[in-house]
HTML snippet that shows the backbone in 3Dmol.js (N, CA, C, O; Angstrom):
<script src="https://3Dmol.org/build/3Dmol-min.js"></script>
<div id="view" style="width:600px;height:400px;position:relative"></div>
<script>
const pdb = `
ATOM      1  N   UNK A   1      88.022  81.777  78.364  1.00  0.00           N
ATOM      2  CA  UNK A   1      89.444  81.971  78.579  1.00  0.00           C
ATOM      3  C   UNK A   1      89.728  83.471  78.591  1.00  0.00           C
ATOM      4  O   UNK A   1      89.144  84.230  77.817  1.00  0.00           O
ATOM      5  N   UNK A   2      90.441  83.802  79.292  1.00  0.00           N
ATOM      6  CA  UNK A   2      90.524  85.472  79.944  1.00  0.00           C
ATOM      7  C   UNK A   2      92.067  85.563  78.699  1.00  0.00           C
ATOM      8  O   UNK A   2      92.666  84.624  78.175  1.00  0.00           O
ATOM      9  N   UNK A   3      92.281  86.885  78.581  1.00  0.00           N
ATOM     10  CA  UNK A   3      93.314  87.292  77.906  1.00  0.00           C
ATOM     11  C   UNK A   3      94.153  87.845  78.814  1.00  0.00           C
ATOM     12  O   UNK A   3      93.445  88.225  79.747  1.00  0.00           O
ATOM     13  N   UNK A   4      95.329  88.097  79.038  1.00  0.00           N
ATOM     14  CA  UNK A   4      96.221  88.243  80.066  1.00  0.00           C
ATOM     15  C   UNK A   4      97.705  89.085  79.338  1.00  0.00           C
ATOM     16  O   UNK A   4      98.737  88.466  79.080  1.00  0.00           O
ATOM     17  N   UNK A   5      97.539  90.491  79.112  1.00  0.00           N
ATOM     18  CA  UNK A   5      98.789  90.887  78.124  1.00  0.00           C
ATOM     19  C   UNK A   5      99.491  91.887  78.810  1.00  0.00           C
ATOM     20  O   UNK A   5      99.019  93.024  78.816  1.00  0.00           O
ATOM     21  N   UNK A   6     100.814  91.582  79.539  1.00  0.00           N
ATOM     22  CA  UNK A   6     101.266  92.892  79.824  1.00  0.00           C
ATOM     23  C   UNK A   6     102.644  93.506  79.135  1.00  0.00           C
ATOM     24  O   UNK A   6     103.568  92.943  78.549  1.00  0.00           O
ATOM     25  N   UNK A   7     102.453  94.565  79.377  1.00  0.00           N
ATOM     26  CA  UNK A   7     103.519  95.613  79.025  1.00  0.00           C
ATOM     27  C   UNK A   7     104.232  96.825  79.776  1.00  0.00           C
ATOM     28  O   UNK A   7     104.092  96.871  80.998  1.00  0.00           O
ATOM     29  N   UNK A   8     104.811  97.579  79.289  1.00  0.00           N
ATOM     30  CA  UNK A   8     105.883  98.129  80.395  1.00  0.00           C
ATOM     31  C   UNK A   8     105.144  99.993  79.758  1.00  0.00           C
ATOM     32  O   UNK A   8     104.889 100.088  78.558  1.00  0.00           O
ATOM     33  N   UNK A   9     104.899 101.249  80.686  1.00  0.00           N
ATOM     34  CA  UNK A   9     104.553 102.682  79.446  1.00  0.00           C
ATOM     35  C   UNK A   9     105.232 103.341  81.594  1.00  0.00           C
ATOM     36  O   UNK A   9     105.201 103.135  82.807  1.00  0.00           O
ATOM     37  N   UNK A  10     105.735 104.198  80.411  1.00  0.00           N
ATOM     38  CA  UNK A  10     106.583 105.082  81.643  1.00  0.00           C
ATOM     39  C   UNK A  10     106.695 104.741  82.774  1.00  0.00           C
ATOM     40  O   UNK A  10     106.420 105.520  83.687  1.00  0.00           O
ATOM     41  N   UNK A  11     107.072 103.655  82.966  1.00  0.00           N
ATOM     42  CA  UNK A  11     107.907 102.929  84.533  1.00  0.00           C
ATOM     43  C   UNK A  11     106.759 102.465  85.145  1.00  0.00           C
ATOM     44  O   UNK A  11     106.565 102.505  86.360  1.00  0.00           O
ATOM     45  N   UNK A  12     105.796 101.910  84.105  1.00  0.00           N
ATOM     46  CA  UNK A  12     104.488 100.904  85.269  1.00  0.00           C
ATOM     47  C   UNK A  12     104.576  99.694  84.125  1.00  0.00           C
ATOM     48  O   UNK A  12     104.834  99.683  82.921  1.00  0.00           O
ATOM     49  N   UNK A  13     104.244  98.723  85.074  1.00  0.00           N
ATOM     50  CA  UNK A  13     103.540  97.481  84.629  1.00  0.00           C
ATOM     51  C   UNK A  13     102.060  97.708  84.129  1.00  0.00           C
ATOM     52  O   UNK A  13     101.174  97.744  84.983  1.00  0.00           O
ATOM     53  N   UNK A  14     101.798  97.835  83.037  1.00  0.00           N
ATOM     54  CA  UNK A  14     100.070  97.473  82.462  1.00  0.00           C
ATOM     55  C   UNK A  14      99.688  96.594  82.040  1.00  0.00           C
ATOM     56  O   UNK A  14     100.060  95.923  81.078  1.00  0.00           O
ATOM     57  N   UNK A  15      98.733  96.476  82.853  1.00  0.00           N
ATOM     58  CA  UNK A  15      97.793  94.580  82.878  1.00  0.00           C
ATOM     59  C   UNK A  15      96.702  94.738  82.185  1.00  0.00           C
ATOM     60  O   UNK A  15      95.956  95.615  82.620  1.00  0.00           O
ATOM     61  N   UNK A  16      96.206  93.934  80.839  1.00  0.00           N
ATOM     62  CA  UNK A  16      95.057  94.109  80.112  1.00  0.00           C
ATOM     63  C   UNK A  16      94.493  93.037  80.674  1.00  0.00           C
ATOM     64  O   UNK A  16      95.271  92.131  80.970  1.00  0.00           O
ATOM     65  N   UNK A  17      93.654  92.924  80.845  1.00  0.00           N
ATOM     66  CA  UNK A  17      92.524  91.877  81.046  1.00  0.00           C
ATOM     67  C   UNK A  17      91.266  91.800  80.171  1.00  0.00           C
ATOM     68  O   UNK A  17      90.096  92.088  80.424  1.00  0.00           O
ATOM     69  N   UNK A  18      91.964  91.239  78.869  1.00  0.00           N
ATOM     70  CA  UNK A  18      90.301  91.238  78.137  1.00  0.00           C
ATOM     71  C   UNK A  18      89.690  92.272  78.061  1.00  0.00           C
ATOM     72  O   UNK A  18      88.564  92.590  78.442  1.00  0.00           O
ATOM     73  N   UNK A  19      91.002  93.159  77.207  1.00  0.00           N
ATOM     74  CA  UNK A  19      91.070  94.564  76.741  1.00  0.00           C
ATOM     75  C   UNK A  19      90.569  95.669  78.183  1.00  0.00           C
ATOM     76  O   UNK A  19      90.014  96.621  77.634  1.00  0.00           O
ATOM     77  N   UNK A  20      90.556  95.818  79.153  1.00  0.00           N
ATOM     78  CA  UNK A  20      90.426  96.359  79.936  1.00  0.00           C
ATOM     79  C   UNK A  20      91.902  96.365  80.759  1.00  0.00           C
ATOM     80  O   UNK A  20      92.632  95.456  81.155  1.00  0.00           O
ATOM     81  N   UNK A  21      91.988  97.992  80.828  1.00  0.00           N
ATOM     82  CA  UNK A  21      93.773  97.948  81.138  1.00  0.00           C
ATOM     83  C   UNK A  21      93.590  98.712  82.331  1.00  0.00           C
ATOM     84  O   UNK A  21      92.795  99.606  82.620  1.00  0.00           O
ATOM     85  N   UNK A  22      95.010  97.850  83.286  1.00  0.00           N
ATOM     86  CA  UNK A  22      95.443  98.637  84.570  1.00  0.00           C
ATOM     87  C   UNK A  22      96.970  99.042  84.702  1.00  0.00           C
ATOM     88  O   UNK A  22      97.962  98.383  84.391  1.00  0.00           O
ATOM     89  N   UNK A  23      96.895 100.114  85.165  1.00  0.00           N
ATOM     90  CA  UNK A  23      98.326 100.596  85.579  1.00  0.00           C
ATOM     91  C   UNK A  23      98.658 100.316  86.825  1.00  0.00           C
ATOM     92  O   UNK A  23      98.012 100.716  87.794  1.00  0.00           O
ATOM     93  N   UNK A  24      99.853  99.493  86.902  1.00  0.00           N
ATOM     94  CA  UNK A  24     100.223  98.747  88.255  1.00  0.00           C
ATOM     95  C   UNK A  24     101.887  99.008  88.511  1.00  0.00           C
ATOM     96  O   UNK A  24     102.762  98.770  87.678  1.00  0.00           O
ATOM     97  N   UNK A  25     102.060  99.459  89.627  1.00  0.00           N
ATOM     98  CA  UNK A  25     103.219 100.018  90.394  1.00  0.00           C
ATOM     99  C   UNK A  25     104.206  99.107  90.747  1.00  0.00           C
ATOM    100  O   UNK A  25     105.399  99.145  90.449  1.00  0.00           O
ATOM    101  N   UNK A  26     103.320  97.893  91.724  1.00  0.00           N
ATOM    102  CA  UNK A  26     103.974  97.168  92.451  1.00  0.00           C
ATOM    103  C   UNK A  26     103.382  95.380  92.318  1.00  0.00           C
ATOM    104  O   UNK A  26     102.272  95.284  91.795  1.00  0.00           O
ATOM    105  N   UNK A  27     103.918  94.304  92.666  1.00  0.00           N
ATOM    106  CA  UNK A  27     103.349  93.308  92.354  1.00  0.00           C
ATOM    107  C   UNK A  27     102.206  93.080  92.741  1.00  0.00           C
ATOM    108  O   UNK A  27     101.476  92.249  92.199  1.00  0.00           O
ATOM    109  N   UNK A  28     101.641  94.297  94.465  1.00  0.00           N
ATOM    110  CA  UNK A  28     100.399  93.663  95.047  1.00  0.00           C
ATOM    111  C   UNK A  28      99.612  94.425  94.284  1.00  0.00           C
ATOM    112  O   UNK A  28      98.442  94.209  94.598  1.00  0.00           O
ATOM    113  N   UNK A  29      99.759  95.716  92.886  1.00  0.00           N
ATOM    114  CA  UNK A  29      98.721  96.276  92.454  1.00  0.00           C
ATOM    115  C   UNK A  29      98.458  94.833  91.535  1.00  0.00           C
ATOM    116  O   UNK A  29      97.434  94.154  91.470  1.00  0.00           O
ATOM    117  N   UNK A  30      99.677  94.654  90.912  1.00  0.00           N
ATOM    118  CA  UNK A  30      98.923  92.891  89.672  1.00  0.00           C
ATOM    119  C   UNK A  30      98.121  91.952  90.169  1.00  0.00           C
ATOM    120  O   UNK A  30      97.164  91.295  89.759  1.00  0.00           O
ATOM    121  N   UNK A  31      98.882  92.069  91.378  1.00  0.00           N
ATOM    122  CA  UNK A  31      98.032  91.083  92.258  1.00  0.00           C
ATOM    123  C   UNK A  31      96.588  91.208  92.305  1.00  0.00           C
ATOM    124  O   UNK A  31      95.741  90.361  92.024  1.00  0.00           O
ATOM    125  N   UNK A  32      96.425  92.564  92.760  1.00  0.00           N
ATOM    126  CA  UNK A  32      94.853  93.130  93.272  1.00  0.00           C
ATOM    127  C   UNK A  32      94.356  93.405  91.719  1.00  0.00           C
ATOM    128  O   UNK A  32      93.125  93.398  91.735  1.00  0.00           O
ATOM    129  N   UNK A  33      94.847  93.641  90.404  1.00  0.00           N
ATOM    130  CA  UNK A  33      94.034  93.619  89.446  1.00  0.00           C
ATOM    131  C   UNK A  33      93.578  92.182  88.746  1.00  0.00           C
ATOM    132  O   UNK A  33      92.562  92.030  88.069  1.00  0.00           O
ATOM    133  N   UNK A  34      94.798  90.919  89.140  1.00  0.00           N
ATOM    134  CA  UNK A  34      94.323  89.785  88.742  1.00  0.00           C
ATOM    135  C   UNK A  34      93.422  88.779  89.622  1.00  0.00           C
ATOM    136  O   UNK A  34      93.079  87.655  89.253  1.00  0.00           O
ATOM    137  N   UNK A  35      93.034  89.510  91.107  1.00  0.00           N
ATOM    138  CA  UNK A  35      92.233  88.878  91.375  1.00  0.00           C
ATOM    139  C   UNK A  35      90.844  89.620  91.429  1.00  0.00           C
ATOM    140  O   UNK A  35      89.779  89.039  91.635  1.00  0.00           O
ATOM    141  N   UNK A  36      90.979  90.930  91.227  1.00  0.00           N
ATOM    142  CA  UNK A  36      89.533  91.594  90.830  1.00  0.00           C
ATOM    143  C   UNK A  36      89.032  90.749  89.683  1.00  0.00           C
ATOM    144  O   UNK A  36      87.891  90.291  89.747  1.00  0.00           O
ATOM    145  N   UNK A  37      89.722  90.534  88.748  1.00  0.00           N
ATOM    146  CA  UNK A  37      89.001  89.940  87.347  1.00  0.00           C
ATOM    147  C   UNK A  37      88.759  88.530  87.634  1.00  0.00           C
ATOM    148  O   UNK A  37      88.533  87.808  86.664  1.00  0.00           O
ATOM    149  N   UNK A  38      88.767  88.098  88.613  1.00  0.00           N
ATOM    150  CA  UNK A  38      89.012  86.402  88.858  1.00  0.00           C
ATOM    151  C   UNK A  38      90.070  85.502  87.890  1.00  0.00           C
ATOM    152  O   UNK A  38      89.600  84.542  87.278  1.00  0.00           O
ATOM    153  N   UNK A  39      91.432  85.812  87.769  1.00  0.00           N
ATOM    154  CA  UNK A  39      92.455  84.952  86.773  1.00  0.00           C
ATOM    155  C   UNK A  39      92.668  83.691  87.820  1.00  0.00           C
ATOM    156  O   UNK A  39      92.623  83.700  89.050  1.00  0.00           O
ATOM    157  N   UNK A  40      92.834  82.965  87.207  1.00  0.00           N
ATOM    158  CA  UNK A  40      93.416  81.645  87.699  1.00  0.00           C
ATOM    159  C   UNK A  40      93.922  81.430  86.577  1.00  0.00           C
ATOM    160  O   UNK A  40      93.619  81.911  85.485  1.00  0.00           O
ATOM    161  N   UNK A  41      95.232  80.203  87.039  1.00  0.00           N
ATOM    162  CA  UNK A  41      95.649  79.558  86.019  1.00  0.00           C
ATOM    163  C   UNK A  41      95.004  78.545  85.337  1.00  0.00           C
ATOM    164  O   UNK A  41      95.915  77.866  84.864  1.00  0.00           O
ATOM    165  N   UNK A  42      94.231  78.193  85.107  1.00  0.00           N
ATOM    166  CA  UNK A  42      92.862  77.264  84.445  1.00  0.00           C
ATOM    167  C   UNK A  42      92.162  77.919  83.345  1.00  0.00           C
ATOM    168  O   UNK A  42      91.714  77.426  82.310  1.00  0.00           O
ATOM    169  N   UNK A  43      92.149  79.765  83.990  1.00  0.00           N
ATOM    170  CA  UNK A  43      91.099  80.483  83.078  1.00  0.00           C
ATOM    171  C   UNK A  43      91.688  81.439  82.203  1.00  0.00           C
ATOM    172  O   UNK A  43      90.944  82.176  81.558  1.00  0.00           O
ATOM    173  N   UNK A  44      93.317  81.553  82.060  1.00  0.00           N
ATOM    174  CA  UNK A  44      93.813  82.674  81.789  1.00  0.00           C
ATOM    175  C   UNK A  44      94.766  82.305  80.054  1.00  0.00           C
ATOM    176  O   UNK A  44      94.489  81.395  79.273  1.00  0.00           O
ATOM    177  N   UNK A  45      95.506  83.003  79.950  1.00  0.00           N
ATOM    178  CA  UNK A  45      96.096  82.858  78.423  1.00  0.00           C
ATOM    179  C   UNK A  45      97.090  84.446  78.925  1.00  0.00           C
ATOM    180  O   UNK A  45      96.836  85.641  79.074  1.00  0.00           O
ATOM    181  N   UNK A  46      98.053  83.721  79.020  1.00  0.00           N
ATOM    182  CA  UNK A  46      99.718  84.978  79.731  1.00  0.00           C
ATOM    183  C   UNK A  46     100.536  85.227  78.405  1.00  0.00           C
ATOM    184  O   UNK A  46     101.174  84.301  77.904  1.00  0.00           O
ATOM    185  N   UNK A  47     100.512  86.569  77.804  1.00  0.00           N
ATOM    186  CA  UNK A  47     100.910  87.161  77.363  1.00  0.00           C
ATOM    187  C   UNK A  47     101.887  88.304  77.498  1.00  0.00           C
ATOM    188  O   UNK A  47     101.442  89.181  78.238  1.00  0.00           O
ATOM    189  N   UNK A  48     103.102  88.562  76.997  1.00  0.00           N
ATOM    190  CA  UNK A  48     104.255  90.150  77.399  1.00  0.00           C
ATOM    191  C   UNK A  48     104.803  90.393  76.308  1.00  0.00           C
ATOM    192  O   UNK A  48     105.504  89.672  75.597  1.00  0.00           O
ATOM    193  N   UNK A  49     104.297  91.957  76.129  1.00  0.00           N
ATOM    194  CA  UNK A  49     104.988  92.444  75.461  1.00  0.00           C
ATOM    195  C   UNK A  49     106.716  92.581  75.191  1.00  0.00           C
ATOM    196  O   UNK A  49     107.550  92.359  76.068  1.00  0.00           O
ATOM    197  N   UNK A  50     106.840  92.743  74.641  1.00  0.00           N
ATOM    198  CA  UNK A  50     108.789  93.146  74.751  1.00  0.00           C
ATOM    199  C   UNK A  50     109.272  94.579  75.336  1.00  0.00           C
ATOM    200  O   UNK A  50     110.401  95.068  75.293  1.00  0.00           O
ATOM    201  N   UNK A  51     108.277  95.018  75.805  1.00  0.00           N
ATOM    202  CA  UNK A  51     108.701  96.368  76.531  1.00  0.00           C
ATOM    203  C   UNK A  51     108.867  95.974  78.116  1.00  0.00           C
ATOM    204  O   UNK A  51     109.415  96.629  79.002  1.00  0.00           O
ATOM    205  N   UNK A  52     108.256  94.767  78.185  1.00  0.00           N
ATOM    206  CA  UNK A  52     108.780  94.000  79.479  1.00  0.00           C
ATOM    207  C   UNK A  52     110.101  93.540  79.582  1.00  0.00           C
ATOM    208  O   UNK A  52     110.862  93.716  80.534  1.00  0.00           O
ATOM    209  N   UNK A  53     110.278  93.055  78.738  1.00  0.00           N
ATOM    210  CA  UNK A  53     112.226  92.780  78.466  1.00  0.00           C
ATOM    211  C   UNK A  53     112.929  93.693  78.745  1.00  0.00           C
ATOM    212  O   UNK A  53     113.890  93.617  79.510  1.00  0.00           O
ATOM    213  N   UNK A  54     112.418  95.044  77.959  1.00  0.00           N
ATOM    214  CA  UNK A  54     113.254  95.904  78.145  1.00  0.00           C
ATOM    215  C   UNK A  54     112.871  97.182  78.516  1.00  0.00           C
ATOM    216  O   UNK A  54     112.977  98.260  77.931  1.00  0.00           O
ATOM    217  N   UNK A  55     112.398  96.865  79.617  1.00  0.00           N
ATOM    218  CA  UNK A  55     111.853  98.006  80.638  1.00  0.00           C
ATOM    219  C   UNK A  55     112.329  99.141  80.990  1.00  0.00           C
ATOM    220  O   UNK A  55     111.625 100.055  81.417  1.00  0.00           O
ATOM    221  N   UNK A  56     114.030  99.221  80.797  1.00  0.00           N
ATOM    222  CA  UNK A  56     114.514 100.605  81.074  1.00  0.00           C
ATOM    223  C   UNK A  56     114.781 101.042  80.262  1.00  0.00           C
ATOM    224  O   UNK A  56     115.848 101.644  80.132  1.00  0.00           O
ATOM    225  N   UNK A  57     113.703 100.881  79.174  1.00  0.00           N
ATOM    226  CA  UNK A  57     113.363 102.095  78.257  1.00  0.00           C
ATOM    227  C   UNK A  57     112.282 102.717  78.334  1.00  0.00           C
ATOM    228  O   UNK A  57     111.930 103.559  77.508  1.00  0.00           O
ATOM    229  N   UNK A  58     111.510 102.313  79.518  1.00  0.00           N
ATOM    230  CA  UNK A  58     110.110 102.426  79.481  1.00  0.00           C
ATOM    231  C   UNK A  58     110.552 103.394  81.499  1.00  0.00           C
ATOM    232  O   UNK A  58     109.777 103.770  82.377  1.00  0.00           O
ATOM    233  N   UNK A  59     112.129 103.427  81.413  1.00  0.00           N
ATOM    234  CA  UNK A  59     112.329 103.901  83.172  1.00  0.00           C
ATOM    235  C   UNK A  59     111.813 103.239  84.056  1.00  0.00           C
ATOM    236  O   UNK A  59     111.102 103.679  84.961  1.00  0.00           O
ATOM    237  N   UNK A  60     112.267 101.628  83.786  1.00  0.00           N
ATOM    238  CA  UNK A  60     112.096 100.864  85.057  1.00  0.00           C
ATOM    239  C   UNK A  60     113.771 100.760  85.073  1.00  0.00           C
ATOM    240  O   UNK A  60     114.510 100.912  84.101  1.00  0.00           O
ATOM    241  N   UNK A  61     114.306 100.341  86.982  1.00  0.00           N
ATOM    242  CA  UNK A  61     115.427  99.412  86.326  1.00  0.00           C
ATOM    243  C   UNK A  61     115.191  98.096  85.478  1.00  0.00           C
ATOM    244  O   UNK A  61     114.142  97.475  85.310  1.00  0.00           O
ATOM    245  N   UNK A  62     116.625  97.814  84.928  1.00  0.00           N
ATOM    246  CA  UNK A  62     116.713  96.630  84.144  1.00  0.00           C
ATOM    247  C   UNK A  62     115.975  95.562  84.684  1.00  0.00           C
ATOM    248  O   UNK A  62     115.994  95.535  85.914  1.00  0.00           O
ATOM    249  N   UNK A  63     115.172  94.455  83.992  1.00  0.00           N
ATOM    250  CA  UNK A  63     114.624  93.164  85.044  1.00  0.00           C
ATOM    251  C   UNK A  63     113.271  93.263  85.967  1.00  0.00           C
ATOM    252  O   UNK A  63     112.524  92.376  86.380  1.00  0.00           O
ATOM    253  N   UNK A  64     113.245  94.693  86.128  1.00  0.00           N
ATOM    254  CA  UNK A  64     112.396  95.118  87.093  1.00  0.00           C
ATOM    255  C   UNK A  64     110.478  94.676  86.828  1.00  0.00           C
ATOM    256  O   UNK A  64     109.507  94.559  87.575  1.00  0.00           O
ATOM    257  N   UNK A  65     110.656  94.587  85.777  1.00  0.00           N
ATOM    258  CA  UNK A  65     109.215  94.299  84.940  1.00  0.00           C
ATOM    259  C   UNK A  65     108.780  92.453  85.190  1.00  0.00           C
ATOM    260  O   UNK A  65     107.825  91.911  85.747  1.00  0.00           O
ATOM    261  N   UNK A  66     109.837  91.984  84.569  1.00  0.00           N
ATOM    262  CA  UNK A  66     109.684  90.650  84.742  1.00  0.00           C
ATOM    263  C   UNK A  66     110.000  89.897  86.248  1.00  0.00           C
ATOM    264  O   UNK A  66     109.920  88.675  86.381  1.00  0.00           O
ATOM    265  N   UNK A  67     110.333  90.732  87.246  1.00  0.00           N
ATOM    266  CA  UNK A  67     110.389  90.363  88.429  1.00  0.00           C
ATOM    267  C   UNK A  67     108.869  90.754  89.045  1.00  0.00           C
ATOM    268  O   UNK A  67     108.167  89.886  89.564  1.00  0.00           O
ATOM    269  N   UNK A  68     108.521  91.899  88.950  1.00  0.00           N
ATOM    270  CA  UNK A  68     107.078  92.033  89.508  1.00  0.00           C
ATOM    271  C   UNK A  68     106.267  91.319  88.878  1.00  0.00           C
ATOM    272  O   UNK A  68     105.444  91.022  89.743  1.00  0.00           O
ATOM    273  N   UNK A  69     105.871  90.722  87.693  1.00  0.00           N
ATOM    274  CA  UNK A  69     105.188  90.124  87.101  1.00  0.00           C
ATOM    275  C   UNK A  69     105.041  88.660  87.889  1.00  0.00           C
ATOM    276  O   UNK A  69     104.024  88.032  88.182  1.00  0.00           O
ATOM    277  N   UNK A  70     106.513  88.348  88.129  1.00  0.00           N
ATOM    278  CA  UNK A  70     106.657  86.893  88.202  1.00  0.00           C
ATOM    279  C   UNK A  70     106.473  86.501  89.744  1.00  0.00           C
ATOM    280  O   UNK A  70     106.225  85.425  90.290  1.00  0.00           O
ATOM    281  N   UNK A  71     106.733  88.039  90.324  1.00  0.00           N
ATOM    282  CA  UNK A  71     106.129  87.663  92.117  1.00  0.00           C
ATOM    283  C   UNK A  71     104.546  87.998  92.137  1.00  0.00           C
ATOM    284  O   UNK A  71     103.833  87.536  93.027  1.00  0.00           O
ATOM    285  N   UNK A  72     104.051  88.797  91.147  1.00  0.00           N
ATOM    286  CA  UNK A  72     102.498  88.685  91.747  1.00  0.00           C
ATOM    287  C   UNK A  72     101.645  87.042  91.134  1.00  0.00           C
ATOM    288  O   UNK A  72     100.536  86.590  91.418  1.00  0.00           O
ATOM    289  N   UNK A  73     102.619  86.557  90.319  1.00  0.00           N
ATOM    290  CA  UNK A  73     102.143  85.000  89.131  1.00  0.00           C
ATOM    291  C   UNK A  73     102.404  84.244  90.466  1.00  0.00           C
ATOM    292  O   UNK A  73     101.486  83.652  91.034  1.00  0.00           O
ATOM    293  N   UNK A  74     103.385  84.267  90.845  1.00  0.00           N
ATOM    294  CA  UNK A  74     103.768  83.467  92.322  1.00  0.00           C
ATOM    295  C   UNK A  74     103.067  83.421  93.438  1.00  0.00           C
ATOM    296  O   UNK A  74     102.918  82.412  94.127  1.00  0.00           O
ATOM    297  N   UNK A  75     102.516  84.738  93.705  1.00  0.00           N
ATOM    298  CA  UNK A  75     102.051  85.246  94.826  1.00  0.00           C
ATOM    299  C   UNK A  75     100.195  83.944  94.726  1.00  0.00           C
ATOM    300  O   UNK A  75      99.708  83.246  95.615  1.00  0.00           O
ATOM    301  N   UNK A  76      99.798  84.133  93.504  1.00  0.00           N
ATOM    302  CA  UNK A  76      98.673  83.675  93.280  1.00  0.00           C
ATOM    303  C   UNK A  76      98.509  82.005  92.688  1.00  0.00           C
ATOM    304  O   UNK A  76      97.470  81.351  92.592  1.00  0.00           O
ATOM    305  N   UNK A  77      99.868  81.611  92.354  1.00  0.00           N
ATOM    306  CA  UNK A  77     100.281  80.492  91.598  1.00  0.00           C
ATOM    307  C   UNK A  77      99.712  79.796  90.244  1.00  0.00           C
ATOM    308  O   UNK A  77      99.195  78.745  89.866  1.00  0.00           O
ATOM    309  N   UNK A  78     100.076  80.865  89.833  1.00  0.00           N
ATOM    310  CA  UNK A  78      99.389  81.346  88.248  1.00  0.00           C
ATOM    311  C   UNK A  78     100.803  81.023  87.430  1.00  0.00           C
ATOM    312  O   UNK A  78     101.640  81.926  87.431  1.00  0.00           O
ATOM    313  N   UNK A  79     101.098  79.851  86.768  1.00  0.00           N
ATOM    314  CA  UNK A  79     102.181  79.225  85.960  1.00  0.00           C
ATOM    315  C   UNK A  79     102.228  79.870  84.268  1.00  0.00           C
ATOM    316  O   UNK A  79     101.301  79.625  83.496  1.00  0.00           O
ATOM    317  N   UNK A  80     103.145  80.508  83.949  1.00  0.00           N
ATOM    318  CA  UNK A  80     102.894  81.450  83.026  1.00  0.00           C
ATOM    319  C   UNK A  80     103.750  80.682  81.853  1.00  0.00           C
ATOM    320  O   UNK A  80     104.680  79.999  82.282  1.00  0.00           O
ATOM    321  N   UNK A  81     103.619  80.696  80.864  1.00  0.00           N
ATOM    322  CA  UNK A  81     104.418  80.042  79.676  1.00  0.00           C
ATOM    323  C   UNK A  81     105.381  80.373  79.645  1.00  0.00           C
ATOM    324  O   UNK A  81     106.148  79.961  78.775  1.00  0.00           O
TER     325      UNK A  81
END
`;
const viewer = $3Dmol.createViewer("view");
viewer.addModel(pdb, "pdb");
viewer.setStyle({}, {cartoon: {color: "spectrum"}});
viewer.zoomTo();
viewer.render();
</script>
């Protein structure tokens, strides 16, 4: 089972993957880091920090965190808790 934890650090999305972290811009970087690691929803365990909630403290707009998250989960159809 893969670990799956993200969080929000100066206006990026960061994707851990089983302690190995990426800094991601846009949904197709989550995208392209969750299918480098092979995630599926079968193999994964979806985790967010609360700096995802509240991302424009981290200089995203408001929402902005949990919308890219939830279009690259979509994009791949990866059902997140």
């Amino acid at each position: 089972m893969k670990d799956i934890f993200f969080s929000v650090s100066d206006g990026y999305v960061v994707c851990e993957v089983d302690d190995e972290s990426y800094t991601c811009e846009t949904s197709e970087d989550i995208v392209a880091c969750l299918q480098q690691n092979n995630v599926t929803s079968e193999n994964c365990e979806i985790m967010a920090s609360s700096s995802v909630d509240f991302c424009e403290e981290e200089g995203m707009v408001p929402g902005q965190a949990d919308e890219l998250i939830d279009d690259a989960l979509d994009t791949l159809n990866i059902e997140a808790l």
